[in-house]
N, C-alpha and C positions, 0 to 999 in steps of 0.2 A: 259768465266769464270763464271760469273753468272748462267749459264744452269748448272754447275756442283756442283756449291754451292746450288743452288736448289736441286739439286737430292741430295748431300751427307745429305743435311737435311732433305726431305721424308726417305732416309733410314734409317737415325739413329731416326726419331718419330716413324717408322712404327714400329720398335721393340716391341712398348709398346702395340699392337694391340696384339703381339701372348702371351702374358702376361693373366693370369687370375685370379681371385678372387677363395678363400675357403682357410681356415687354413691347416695349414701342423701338422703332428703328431711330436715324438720327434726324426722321421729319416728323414723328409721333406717330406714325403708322404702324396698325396691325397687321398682318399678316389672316386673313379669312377664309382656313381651310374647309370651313363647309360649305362654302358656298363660293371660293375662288377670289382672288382679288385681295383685296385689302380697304382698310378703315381708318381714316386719321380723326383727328381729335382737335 
């Protein structure tokens, strides 16, 4: 029971790894200067 409580909590922190910084415009849109364009959410 503990091995799954472990893992439910690696997965629910990892979320926060594919999360990232930079302001959003006023549609939630990133700006994608490596690669041109943009990203909404």
């Amino acid at each position: 029971m503990k091995k799954i409580a472990a893992l439910i909590a690696v997965l629910c922190l990892s979320f926060g790894a594919l999360a990232h910084s930079g302001g959003t415009d006023k549609n939630g849109c990133h700006r994608d200067h490596r690669n041109g364009g943009s990203h909404c959410h």
